[in-house]
VMD Tcl script that builds the backbone (N, CA, C; Angstrom):
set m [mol new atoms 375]
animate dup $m
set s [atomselect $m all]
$s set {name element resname resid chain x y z} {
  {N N UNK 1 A 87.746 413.953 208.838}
  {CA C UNK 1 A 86.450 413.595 209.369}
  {C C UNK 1 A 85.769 412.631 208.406}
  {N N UNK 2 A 85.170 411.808 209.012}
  {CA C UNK 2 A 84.599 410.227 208.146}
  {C C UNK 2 A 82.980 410.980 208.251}
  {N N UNK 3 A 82.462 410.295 207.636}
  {CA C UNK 3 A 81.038 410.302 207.536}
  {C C UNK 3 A 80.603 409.119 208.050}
  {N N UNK 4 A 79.665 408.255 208.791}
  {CA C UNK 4 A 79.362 407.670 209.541}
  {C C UNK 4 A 77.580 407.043 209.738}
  {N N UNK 5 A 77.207 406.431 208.938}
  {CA C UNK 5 A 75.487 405.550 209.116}
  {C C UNK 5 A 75.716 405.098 210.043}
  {N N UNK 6 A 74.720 405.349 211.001}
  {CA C UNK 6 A 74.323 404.493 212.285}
  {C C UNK 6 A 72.720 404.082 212.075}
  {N N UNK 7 A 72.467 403.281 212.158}
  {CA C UNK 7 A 70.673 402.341 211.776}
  {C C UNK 7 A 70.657 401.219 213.094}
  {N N UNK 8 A 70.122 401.981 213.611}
  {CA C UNK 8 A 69.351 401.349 215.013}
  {C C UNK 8 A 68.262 401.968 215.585}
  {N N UNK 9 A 67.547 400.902 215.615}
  {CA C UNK 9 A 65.877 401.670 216.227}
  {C C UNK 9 A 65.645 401.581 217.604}
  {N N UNK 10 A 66.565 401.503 218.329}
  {CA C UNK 10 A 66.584 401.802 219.989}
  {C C UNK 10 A 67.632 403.223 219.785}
  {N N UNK 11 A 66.367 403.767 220.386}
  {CA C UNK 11 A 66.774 405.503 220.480}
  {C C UNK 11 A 67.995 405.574 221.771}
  {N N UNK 12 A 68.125 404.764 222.567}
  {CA C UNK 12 A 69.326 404.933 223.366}
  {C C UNK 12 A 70.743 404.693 222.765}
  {N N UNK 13 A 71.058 403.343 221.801}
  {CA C UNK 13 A 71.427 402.943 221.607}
  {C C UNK 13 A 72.113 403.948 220.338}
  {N N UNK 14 A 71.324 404.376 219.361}
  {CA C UNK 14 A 71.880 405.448 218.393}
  {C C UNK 14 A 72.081 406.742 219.454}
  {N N UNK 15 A 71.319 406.895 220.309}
  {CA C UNK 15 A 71.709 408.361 220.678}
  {C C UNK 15 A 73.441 408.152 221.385}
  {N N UNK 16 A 73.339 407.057 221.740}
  {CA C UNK 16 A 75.540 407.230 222.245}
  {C C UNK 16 A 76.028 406.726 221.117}
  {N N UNK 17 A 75.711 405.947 220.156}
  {CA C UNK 17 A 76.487 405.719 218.923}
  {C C UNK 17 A 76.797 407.109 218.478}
  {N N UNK 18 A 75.859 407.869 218.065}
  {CA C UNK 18 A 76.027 409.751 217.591}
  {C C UNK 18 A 77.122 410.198 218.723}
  {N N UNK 19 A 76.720 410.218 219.450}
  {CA C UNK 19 A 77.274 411.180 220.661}
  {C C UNK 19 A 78.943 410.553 220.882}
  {N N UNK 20 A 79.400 409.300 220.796}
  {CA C UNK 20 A 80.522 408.865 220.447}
  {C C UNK 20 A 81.224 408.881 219.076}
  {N N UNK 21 A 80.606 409.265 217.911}
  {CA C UNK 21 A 80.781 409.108 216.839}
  {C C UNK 21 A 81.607 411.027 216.287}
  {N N UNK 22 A 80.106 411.212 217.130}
  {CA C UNK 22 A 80.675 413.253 217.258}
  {C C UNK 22 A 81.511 413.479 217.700}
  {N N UNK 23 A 81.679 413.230 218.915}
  {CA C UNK 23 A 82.763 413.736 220.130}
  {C C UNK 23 A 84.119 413.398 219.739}
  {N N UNK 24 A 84.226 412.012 218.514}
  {CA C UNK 24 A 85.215 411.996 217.834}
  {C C UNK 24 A 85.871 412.405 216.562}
  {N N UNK 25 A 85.193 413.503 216.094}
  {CA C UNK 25 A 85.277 414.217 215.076}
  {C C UNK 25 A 84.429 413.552 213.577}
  {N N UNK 26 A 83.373 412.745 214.013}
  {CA C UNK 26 A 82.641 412.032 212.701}
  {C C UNK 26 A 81.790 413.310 212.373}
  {N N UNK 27 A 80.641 412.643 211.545}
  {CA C UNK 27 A 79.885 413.131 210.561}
  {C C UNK 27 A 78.525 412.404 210.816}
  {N N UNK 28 A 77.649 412.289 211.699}
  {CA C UNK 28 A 77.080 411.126 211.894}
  {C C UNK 28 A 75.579 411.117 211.071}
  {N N UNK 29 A 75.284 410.387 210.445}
  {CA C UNK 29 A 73.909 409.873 209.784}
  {C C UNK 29 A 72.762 409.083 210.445}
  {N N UNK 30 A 71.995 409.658 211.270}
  {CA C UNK 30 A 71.757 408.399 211.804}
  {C C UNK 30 A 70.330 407.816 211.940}
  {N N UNK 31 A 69.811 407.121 211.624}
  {CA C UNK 31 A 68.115 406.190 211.067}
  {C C UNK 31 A 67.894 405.388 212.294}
  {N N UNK 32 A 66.544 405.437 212.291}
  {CA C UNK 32 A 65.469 404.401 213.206}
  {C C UNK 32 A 65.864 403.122 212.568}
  {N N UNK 33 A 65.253 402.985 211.061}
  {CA C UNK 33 A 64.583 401.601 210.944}
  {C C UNK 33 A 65.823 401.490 209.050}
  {N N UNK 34 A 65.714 400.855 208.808}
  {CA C UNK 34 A 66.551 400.097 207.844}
  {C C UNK 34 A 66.556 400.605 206.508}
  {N N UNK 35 A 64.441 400.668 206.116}
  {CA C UNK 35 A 64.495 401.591 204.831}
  {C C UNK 35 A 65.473 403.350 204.796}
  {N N UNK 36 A 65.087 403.592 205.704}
  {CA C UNK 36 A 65.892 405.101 205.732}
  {C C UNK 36 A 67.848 404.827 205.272}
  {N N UNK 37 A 67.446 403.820 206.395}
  {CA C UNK 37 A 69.220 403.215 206.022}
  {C C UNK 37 A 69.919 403.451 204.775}
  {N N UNK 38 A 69.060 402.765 204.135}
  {CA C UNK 38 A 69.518 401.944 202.776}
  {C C UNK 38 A 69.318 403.343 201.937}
  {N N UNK 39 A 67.985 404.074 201.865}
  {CA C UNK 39 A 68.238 405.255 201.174}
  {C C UNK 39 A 69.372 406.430 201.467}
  {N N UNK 40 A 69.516 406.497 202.756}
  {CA C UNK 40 A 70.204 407.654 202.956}
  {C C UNK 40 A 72.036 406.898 202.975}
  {N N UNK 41 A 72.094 406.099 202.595}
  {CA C UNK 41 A 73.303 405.144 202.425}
  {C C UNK 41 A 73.289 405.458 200.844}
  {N N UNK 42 A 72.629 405.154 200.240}
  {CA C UNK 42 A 72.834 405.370 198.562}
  {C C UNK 42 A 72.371 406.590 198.122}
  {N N UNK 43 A 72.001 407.895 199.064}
  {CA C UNK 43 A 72.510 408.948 198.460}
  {C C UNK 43 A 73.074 409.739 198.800}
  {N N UNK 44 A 73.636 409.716 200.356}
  {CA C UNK 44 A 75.158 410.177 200.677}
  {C C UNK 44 A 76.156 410.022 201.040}
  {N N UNK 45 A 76.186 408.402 200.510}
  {CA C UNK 45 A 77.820 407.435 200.355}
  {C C UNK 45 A 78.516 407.808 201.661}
  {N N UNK 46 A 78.327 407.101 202.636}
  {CA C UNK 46 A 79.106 407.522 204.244}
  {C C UNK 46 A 80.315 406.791 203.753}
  {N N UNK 47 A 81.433 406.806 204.649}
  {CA C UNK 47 A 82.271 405.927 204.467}
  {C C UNK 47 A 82.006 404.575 205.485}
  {N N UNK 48 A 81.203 404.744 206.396}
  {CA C UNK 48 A 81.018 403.392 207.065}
  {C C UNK 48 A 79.559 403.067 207.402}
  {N N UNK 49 A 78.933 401.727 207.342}
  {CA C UNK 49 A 77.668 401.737 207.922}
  {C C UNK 49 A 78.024 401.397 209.324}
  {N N UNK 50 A 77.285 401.731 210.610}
  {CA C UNK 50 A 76.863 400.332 211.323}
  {C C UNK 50 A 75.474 400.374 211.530}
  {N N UNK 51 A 74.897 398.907 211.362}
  {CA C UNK 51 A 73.850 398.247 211.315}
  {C C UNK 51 A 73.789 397.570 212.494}
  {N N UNK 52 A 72.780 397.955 212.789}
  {CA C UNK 52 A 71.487 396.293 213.689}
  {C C UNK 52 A 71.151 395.839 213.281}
  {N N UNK 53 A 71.428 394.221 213.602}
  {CA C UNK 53 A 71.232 393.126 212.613}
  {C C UNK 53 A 69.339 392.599 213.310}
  {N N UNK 54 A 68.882 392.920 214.284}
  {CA C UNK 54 A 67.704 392.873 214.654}
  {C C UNK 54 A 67.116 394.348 215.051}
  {N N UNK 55 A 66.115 394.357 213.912}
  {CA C UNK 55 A 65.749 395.588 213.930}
  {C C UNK 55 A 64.059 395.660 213.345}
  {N N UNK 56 A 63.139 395.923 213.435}
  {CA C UNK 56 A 62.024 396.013 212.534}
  {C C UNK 56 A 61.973 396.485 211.685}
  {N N UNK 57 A 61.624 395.566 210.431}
  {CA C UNK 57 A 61.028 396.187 209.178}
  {C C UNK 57 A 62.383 395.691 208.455}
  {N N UNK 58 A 62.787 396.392 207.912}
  {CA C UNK 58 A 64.551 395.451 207.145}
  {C C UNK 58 A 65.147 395.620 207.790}
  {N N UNK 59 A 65.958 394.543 208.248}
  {CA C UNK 59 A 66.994 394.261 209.166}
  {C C UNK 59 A 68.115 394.409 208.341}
  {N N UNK 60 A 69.653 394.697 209.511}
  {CA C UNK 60 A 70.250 394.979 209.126}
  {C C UNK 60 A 70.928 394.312 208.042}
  {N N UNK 61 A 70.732 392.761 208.440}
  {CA C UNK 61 A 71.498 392.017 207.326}
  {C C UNK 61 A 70.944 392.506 206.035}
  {N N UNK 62 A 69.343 392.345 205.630}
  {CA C UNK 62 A 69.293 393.249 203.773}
  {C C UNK 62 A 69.723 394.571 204.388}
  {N N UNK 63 A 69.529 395.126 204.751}
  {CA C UNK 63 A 70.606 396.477 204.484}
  {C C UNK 63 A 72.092 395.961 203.934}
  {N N UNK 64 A 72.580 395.406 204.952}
  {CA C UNK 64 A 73.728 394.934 204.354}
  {C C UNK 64 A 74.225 394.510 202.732}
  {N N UNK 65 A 73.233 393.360 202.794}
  {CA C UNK 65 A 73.080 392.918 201.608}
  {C C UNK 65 A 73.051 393.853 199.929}
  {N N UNK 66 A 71.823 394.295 200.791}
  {CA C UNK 66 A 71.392 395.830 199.523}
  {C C UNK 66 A 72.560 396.578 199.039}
  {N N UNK 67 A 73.583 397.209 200.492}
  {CA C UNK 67 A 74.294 398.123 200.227}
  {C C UNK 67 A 75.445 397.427 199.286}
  {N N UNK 68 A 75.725 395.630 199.501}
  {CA C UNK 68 A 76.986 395.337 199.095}
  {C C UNK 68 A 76.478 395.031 197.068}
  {N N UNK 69 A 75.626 394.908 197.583}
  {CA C UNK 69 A 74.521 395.062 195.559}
  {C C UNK 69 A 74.190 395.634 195.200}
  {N N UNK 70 A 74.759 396.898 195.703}
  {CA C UNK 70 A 74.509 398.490 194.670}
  {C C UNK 70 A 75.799 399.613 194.312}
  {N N UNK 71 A 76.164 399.764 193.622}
  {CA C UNK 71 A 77.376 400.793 192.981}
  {C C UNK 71 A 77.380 401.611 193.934}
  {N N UNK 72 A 78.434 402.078 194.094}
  {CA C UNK 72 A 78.774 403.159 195.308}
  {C C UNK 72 A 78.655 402.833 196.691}
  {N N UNK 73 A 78.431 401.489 196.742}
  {CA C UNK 73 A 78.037 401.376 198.553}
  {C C UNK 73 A 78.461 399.743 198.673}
  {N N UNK 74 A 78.625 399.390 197.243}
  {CA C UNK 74 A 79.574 398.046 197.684}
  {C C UNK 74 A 80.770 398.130 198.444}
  {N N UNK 75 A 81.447 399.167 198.662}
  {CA C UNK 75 A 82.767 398.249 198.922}
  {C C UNK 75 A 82.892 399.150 200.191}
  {N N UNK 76 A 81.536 399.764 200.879}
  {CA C UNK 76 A 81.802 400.928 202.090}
  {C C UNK 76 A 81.703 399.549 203.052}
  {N N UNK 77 A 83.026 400.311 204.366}
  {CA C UNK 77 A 83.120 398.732 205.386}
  {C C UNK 77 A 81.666 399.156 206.315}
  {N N UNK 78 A 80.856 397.667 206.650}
  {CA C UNK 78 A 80.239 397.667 207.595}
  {C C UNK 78 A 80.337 397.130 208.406}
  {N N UNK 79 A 79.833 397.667 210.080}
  {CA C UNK 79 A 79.990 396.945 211.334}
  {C C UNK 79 A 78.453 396.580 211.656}
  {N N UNK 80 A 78.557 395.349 211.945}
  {CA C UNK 80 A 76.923 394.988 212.014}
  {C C UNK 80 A 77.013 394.773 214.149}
  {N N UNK 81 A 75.870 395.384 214.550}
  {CA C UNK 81 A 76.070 395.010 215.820}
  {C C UNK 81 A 74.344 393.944 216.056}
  {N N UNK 82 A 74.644 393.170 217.457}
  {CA C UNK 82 A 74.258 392.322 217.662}
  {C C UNK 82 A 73.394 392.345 218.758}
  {N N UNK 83 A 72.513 391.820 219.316}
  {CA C UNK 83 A 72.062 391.307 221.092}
  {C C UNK 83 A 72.618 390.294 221.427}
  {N N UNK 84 A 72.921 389.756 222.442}
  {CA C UNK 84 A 73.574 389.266 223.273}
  {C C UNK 84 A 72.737 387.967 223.142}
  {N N UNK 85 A 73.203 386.583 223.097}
  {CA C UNK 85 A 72.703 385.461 222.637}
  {C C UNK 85 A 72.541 385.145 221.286}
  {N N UNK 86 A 72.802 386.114 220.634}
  {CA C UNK 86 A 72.438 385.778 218.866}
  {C C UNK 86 A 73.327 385.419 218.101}
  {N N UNK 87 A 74.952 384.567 218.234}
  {CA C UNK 87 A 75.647 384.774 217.614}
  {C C UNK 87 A 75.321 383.686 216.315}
  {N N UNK 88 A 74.297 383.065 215.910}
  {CA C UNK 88 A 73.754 382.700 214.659}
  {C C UNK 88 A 73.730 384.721 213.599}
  {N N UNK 89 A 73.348 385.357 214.060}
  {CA C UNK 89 A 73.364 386.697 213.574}
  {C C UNK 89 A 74.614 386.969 212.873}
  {N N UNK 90 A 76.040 386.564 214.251}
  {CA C UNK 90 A 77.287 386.989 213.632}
  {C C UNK 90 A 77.552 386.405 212.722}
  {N N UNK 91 A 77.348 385.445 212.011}
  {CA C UNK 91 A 77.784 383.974 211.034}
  {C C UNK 91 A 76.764 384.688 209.835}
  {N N UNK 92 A 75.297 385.193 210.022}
  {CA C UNK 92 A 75.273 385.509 208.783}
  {C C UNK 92 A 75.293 386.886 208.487}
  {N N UNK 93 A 75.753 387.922 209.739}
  {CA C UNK 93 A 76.281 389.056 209.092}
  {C C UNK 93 A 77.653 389.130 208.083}
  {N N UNK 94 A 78.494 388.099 208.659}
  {CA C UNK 94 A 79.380 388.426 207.872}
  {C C UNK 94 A 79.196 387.428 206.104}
  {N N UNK 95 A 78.202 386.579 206.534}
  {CA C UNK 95 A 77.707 386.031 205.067}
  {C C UNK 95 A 77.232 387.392 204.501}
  {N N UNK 96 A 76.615 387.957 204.686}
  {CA C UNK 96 A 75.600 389.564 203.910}
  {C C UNK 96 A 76.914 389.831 203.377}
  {N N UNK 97 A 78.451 390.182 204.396}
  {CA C UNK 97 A 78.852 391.437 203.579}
  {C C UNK 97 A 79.546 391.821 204.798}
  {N N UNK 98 A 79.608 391.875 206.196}
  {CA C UNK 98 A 79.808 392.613 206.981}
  {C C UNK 98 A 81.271 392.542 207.150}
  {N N UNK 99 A 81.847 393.598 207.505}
  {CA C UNK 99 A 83.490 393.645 207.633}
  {C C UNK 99 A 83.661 392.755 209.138}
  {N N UNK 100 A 82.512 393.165 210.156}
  {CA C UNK 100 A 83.284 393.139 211.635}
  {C C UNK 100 A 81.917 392.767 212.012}
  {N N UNK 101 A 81.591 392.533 213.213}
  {CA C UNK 101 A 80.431 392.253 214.175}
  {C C UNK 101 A 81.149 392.145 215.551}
  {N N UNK 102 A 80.042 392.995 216.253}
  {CA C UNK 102 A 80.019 393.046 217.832}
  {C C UNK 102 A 78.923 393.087 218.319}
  {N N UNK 103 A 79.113 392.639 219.344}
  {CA C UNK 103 A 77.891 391.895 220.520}
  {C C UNK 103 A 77.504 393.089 221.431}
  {N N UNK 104 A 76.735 393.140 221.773}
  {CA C UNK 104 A 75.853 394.179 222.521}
  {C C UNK 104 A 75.492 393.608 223.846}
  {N N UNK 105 A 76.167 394.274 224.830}
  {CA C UNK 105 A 76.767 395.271 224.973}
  {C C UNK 105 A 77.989 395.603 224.896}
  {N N UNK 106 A 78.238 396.741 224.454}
  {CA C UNK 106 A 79.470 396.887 223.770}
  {C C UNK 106 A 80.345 398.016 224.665}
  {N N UNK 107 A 81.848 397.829 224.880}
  {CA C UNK 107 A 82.717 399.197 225.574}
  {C C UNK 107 A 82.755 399.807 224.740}
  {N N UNK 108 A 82.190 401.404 224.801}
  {CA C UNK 108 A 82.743 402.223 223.789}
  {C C UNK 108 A 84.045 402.406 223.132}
  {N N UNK 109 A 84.920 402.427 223.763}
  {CA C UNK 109 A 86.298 402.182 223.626}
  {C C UNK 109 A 86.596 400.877 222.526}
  {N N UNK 110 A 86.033 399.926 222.569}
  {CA C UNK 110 A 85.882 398.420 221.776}
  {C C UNK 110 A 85.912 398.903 220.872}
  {N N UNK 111 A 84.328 399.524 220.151}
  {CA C UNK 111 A 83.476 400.252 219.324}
  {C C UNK 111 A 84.481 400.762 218.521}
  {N N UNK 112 A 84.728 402.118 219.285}
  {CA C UNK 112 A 85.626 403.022 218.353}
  {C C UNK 112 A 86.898 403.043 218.186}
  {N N UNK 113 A 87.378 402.014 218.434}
  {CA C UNK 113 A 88.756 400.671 217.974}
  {C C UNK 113 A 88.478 400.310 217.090}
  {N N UNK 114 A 86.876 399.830 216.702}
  {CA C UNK 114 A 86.925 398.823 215.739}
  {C C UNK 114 A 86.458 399.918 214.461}
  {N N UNK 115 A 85.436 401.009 214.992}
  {CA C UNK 115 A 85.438 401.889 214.135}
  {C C UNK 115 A 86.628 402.396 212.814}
  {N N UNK 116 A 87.945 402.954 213.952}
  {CA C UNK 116 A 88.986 403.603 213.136}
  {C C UNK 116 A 89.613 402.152 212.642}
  {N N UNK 117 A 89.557 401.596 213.085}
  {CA C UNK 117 A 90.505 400.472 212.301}
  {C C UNK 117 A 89.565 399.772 210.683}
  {N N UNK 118 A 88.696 400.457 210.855}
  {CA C UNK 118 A 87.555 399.793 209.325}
  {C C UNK 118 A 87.577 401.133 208.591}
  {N N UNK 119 A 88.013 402.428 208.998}
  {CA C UNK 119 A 88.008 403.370 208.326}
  {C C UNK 119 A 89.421 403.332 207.950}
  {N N UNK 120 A 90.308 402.944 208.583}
  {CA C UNK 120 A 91.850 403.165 208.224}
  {C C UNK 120 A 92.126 401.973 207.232}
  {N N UNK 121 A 91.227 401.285 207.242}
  {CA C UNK 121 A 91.108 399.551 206.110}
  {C C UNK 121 A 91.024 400.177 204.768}
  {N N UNK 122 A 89.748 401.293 205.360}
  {CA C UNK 122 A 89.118 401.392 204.031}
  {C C UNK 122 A 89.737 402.434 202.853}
  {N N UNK 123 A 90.625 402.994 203.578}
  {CA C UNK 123 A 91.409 404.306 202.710}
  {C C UNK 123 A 92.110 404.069 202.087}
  {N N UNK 124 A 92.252 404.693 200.712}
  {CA C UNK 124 A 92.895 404.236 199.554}
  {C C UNK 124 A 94.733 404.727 200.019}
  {N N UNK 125 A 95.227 404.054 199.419}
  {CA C UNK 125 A 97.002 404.455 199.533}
  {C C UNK 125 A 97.790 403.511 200.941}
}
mol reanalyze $m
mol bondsrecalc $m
mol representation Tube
mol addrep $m
């Protein structure tokens, strides 16, 4: 079982991120707005973020950023997700730091493809 940050402030949007994240045996963490992010990211080291890269208050990209410029949370993979028309977003999520980016709306199935394949990246051996 992975441990799992989800930081999105559309309550629909985290509530099936959790509910897909559970149902697959995760650990899920999951924040409104970005500050929570970033704290509860640097003090219980998930193995993955995903971020909204449009979000109020710190967006996901400094989250991103933050997490890849602090000990213990540099090298955790993140998936930054997106709205639909923004792909200026995807170009500088993966400038921040981001492992992967996807566009919203997303197949769950997509998602948690891209999920295990950034957790199976990330494991040592």
């Amino acid at each position: 079982m992975s441990t799992v940050l989800v930081a999105e402030d559309d309550l629909t949007i985290r509530d099936l991120l959790t509910f897909l994240l559970d149902t697959s045996g995760h650990h899920v963490l999951a924040c409104a707005d970005g500050g929570s992010a970033l704290g509860t990211a640097r003090r219980e080291h998930p193995d993955l973020a995903i971020l909204d890269v449009s979000r109020p208050g710190v967006n996901g990209i400094a989250v991103c950023r933050a997490l890849r410029g602090t000990a213990g949370t540099e090298r955790m993979p993140v998936l930054m997700l997106t709205s639909p028309g923004q792909w200026p977003d995807v170009s500088t999520g993966f400038d921040a730091g981001a492992d992967d980016c996807l566009v919203k709306p997303f197949e769950p199935s997509e998602l948690m493809n891209r999920i295990e394949t950034l957790l199976e990246q990330s494991r040592p051996g």
